[in-house]
C-alpha positions as CSV (number, residue, x, y, z in Angstrom):
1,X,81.8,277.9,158.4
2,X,83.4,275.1,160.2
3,X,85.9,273.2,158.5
4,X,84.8,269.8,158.5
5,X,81.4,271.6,157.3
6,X,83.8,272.9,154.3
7,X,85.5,270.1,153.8
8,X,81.9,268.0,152.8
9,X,80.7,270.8,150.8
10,X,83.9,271.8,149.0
11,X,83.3,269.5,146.4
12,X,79.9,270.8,145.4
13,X,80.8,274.7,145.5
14,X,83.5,273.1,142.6
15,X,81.0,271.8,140.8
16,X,79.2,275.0,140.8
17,X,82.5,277.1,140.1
18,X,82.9,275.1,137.1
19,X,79.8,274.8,135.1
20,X,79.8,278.8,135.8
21,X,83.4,279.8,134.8
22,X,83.2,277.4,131.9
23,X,79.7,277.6,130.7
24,X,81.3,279.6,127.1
25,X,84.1,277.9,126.7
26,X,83.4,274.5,127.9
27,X,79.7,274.5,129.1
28,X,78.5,273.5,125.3
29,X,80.9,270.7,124.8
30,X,79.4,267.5,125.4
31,X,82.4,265.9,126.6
32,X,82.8,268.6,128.5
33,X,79.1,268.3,130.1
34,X,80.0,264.2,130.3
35,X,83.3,265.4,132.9
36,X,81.5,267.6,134.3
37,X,78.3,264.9,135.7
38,X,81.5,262.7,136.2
39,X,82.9,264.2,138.9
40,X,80.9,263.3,142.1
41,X,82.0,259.9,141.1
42,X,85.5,260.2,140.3
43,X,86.2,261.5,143.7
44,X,84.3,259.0,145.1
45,X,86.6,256.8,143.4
46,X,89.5,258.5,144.1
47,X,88.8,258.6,147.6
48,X,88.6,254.8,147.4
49,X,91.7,253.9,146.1
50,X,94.2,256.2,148.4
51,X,92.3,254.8,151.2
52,X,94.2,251.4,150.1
53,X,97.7,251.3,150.8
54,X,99.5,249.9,147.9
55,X,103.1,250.9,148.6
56,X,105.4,249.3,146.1
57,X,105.7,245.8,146.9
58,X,102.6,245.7,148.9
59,X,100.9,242.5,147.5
60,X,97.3,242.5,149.2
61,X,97.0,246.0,148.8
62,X,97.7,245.4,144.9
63,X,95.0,242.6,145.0
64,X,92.6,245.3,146.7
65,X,92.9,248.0,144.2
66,X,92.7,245.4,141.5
67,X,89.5,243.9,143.1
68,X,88.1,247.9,143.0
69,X,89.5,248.7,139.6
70,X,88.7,245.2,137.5
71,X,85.0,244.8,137.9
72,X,85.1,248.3,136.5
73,X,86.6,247.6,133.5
74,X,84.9,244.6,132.6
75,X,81.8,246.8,133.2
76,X,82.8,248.8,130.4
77,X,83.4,245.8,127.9
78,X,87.2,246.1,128.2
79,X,89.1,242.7,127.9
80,X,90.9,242.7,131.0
81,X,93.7,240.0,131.7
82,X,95.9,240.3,134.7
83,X,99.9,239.9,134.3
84,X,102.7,238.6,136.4
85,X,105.2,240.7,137.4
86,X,108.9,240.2,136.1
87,X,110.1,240.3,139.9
88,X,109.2,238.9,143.4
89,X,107.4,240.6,145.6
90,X,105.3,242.0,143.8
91,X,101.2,242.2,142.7
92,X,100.2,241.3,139.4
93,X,100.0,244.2,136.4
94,X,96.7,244.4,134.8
95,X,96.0,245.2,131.0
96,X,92.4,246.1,130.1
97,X,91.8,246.6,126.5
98,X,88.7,248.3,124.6
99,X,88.8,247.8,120.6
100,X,87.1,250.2,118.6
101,X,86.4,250.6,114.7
102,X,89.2,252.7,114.0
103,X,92.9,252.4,113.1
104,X,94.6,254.3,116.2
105,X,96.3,251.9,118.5
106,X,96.4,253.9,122.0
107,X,98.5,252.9,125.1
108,X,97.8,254.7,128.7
109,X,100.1,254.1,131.0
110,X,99.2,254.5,135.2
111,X,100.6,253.3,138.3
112,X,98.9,251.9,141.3
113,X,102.0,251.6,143.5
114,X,102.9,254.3,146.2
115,X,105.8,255.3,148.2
116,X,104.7,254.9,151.2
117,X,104.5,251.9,153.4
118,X,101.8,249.7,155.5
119,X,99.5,251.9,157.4
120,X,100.0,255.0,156.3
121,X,95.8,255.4,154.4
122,X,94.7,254.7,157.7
123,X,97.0,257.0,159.5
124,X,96.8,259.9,156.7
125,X,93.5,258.8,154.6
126,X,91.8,261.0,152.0
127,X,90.8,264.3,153.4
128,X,89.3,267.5,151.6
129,X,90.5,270.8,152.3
130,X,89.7,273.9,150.4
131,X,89.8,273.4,146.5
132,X,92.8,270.4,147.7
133,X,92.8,266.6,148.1
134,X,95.5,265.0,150.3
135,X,96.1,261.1,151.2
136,X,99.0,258.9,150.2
137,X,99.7,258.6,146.8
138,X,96.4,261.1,146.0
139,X,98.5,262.8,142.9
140,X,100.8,260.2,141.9
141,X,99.3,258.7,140.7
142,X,95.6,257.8,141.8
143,X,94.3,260.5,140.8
144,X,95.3,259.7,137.2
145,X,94.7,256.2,137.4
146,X,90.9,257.6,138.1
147,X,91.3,259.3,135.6
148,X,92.3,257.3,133.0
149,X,89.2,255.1,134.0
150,X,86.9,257.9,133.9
151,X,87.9,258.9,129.9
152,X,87.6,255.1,129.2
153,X,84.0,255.8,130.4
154,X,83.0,258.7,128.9
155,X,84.0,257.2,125.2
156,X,82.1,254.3,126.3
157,X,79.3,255.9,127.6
158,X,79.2,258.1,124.3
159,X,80.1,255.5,122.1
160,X,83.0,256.8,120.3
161,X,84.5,254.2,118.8
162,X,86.4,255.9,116.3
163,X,90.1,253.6,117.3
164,X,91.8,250.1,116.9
165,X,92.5,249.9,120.4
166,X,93.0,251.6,123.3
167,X,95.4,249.6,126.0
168,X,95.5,250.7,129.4
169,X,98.0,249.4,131.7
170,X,97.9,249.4,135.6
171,X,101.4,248.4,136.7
172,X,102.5,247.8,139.7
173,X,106.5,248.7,140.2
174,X,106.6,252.4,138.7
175,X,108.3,253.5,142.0
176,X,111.0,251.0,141.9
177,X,111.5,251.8,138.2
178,X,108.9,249.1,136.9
179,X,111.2,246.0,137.5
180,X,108.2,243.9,137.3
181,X,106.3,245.7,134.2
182,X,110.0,246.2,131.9
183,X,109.4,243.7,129.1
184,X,105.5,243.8,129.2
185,X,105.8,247.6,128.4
186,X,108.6,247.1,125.4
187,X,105.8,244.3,124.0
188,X,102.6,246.5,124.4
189,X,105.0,249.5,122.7
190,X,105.5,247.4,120.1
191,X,102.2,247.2,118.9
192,X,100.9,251.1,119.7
193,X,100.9,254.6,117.8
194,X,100.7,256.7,120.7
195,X,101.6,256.3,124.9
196,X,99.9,258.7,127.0
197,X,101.0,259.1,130.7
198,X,98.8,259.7,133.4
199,X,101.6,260.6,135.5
200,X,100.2,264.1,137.5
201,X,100.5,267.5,135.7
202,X,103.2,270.2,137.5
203,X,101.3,273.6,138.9
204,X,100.2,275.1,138.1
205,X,99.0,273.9,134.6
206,X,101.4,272.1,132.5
207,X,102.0,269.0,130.6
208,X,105.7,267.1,131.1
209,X,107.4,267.3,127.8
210,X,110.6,266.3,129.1
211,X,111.7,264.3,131.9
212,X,115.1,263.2,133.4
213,X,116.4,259.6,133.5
214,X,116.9,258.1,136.3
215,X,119.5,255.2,138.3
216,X,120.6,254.2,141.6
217,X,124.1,253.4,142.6
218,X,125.0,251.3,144.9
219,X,128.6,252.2,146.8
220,X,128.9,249.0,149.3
221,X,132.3,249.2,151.7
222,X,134.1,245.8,153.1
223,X,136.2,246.5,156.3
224,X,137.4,244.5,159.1
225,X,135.3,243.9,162.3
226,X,136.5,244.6,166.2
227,X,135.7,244.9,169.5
228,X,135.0,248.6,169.4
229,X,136.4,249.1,173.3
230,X,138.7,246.5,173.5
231,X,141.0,246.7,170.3
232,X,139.1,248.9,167.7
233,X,142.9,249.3,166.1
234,X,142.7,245.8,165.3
235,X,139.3,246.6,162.9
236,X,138.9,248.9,159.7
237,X,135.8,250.6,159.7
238,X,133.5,250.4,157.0
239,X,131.2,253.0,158.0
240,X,134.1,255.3,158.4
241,X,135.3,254.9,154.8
242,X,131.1,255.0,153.3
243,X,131.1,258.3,155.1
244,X,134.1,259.7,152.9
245,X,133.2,258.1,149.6
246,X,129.9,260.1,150.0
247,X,131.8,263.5,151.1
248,X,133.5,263.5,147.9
249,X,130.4,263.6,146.1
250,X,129.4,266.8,147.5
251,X,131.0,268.7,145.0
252,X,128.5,267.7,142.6
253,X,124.7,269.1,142.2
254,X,122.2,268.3,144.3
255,X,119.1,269.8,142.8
256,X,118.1,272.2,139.4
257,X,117.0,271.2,136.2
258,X,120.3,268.9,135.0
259,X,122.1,266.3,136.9
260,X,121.8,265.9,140.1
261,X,123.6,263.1,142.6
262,X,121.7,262.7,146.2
263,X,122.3,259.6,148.5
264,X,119.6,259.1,150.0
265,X,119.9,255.6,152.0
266,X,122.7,254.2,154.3
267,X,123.5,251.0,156.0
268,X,126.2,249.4,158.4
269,X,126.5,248.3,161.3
270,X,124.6,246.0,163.9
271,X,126.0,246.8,167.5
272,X,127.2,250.2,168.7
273,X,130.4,247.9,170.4
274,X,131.7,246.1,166.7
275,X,133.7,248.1,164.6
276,X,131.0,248.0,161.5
277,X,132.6,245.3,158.6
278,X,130.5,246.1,155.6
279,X,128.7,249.2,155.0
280,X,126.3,250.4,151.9
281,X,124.8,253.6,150.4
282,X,122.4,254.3,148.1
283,X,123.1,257.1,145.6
284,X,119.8,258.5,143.7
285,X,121.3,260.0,139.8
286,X,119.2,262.0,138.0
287,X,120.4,263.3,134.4
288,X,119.0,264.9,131.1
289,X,122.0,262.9,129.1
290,X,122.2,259.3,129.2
291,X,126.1,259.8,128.9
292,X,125.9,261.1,132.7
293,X,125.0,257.7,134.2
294,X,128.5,256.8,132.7
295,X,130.4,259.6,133.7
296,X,129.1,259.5,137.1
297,X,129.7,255.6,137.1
298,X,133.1,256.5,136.5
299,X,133.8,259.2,139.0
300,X,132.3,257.0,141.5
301,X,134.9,254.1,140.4
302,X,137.8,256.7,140.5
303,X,136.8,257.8,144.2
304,X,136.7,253.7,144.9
305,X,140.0,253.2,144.2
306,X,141.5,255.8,146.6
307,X,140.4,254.7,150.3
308,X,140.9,257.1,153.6
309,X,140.6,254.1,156.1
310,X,143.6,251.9,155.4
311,X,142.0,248.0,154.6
312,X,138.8,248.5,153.7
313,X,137.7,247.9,149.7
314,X,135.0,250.0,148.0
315,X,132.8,248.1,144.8
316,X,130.1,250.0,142.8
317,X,127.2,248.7,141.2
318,X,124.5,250.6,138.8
319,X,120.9,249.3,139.1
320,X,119.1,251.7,136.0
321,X,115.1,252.7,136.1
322,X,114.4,254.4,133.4
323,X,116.3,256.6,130.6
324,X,115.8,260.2,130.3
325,X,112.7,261.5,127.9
326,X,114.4,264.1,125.8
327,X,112.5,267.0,124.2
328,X,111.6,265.7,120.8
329,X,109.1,266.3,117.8
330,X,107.0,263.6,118.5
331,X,106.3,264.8,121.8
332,X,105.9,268.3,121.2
333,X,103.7,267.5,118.4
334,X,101.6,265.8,121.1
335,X,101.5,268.8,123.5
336,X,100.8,271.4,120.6
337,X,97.4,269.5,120.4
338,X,96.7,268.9,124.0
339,X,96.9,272.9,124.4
340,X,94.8,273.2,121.2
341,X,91.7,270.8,122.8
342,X,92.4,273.2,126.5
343,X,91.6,276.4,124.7
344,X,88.1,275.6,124.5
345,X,88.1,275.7,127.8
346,X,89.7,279.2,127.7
347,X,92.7,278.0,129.5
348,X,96.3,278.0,128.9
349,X,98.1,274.6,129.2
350,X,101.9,275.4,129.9
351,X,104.3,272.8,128.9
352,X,107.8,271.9,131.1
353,X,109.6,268.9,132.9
354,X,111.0,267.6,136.1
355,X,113.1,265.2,137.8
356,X,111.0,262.5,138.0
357,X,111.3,259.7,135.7
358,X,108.5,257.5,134.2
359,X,107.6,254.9,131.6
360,X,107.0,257.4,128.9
361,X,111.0,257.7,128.5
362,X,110.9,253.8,127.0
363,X,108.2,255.1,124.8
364,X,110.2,257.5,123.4
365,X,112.6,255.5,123.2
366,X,111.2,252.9,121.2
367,X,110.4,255.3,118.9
368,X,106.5,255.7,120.1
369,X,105.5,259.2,120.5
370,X,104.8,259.9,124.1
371,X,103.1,262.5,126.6
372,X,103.5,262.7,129.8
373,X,101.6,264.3,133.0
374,X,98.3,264.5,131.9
375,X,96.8,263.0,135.2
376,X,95.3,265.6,137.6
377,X,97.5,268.4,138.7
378,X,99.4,267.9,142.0
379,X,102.4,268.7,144.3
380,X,104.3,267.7,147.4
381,X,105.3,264.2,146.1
382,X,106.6,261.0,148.0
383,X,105.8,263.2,151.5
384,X,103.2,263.6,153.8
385,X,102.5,266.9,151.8
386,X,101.2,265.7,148.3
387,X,98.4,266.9,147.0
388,X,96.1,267.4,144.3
389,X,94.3,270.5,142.8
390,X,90.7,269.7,142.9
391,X,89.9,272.6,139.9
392,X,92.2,270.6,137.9
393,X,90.0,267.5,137.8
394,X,87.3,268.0,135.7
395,X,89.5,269.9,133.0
396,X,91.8,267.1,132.5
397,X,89.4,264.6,132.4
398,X,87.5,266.6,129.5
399,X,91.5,266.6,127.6
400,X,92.4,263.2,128.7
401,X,89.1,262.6,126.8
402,X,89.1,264.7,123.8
403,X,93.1,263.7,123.5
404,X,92.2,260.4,122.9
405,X,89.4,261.0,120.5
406,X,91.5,263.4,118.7
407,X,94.5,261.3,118.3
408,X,91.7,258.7,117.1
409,X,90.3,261.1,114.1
410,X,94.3,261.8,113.2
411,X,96.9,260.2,114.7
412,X,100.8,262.4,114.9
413,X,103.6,260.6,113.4
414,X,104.3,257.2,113.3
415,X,106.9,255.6,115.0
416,X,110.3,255.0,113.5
């Protein structure tokens, strides 16, 4: 079969895969069924959304996703109101709200902000291959902000109404750490039981339970500038001394599941014939303890102090994201029942972490029980590889879906 045949059909052979590898543990479940007839649309939808950039920062293409996304909502009888954000630059957040009859008070949390920059839907849009879906910002996190819609729908659509409220915010600034969405997430915490992530789940099935936290430091070197032919002895390089402030961080690690301390962007310089006077770098810190930022902070400060090129002055600043999420009870309280509802499907939801940091840590941190990755199930992140695992779709829609009517019937602890 060709592949561009493939590529149209795929998502009907899954369809059909489905309904028959589920039909006795799934097949009989009406939410199940519900996910199920969902799914031609959800992908539609899907395919929609990553076919808008909305890179971080990317105002019109927040505007456009909002202008897909809103009419939805409303459709559904949600009270939507749209939200500055708390920094230039960029779109507004939006908060849709549906109140039930109940007494659970449910926040999702998604993201419509990418990594990746004007141009890049067109270049790389939404393509189909095998049993994967690919396209800028596909897994993280469109296909959970689809998702999140799509539950939304099915309680409405059954009319479960068996909550207070169910809060789902769209922000805008996850990438950058959410420094326009900060303060509207502490006051929408403040009145919830529960926060559900839709960041994407890890392959091959799992849940986040745990996540690191997450800053950027910021080493920034003042020299003296020269003419780099006619007396470069006269200048102190800048560049030169960023270059050694970042070799003596190669001691430390660069990857596994603690800290890890990766620079990741560099400046200086603006002709190739001026000794550079001011250079900068970037340093990405990831850690399971809070205490590392500090200690890391400090090394950094110690290495500032003690220059190679004689004249030049190194400062370091800290500019935070988010806090780690630690393993807690709340949380695996909240995964013990997500892999509860995902044996009726016969399958095995597996439980871990990563690296990458999300809102769910200021949940837990406010004391709000959290759980995180329960968006579509995906891979190859922030690169021109990411993806996400069609056959993952329809079941995490069915225990996006159930989660939320469960944790309607009997909320888990309260927060403290």
């Amino acid at each position: 079969m060709p592949k561009r045949w493939f590529a149209v059909l795929a998502p009907a052979f899954a369809c059909m895969l489905l309904g028959t590898a589920w039909a006795t543990g799934g097949g009989q479940d009406p939410i199940f069924a519900a996910a199920l007839a969902a799914r031609g649309e959800q992908l539609d939808l899907l395919r929609t959304l990553v076919n808008i950039d909305s890179g971080t920062g990317d105002v019109e293409g927040g505007h456009k996703i909002a202008g897909v996304l809103i009419p939805r909502l409303k459709a559904l009888g949600a009270a939507v109101e749209t939200v500055p954000a708390e920094a230039p630059g960029l779109p507004e957040n939006i908060v849709a709200t549906v109140k039930g009859s109940g007494k659970a008070r449910i926040l999702m949390i998604g993201h419509i902000d990418t990594v990746f920059g004007p141009g890049t839907a067109a270049a790389r849009p939404y393509t189909i291959e095998v049993d994967q879906a690919h396209g800028p910002g596909v897994a993280d996190e469109k296909g959970g902000v689809v998702e999140g819609f799509y539950a939304l729908k099915l309680l409405h659509d059954l009319k479960f109404k068996n909550f207070a409220r169910i809060t789902y915010l769209l922000e805008t600034s996850e990438e950058r750490g959410s420094p326009g969405t900060k303060k509207l997430i502490q006051k929408l915490l403040a009145d919830s039981d529960i926060e559900l992530n839709l960041e994407p789940g890890d392959p091959p099935d799992t849940i986040t339970a745990w996540r690191k936290g997450s800053a950027t430091f910021h080493i920034d070197v003042k020299g003296k500038a020269a003419h780099a032919g006619v007396n470069p002895q006269d200048g102190r390089n800048a560049l030169v001394e960023l270059v050694h402030q970042l070799v003596k961080l190669e001691t430390l690690p660069k990857s596994g599941s603690g800290l890890t301390v990766n620079a990741t962007v560099i400046r200086a310089g603006e002709r190739a014939n001026i000794i550079p006077d001011s250079a900068s770098a970037q340093v990405n810190v990831r850690v399971r303890k809070a205490a590392d930022f500090d200690r890391i902070q400090k090394i950094l400060e110690q290495n500032a102090r003690h220059v190679t090129v004689t004249g030049t002055t190194v400062s370091v600043s800290r500019e935070p994201a988010f806090p780690p999420l630690p393993d807690n009870p709340a949380t695996a309280a909240l995964a013990a029942r997500a892999q509860a509802i995902y044996k009726n499907l016969g399958k095995k939801l597996g439980t871990g972490g990563n690296g990458g940091a999300s809102e769910s840590a200021l949940a837990a941190e406010a004391g709000v029980p959290a759980l995180d990755g329960v968006g579509p199930v995906g891979g190859g992140f922030h690169s021109d590889r990411e993806f996400l695992d069609l056959n993952s779709v329809t079941p995490r829609l069915y225990l996006l879906t159930k989660l939320l009517m469960s944790l309607s019937d009997t909320p888990v602890q309260a927060k403290h």
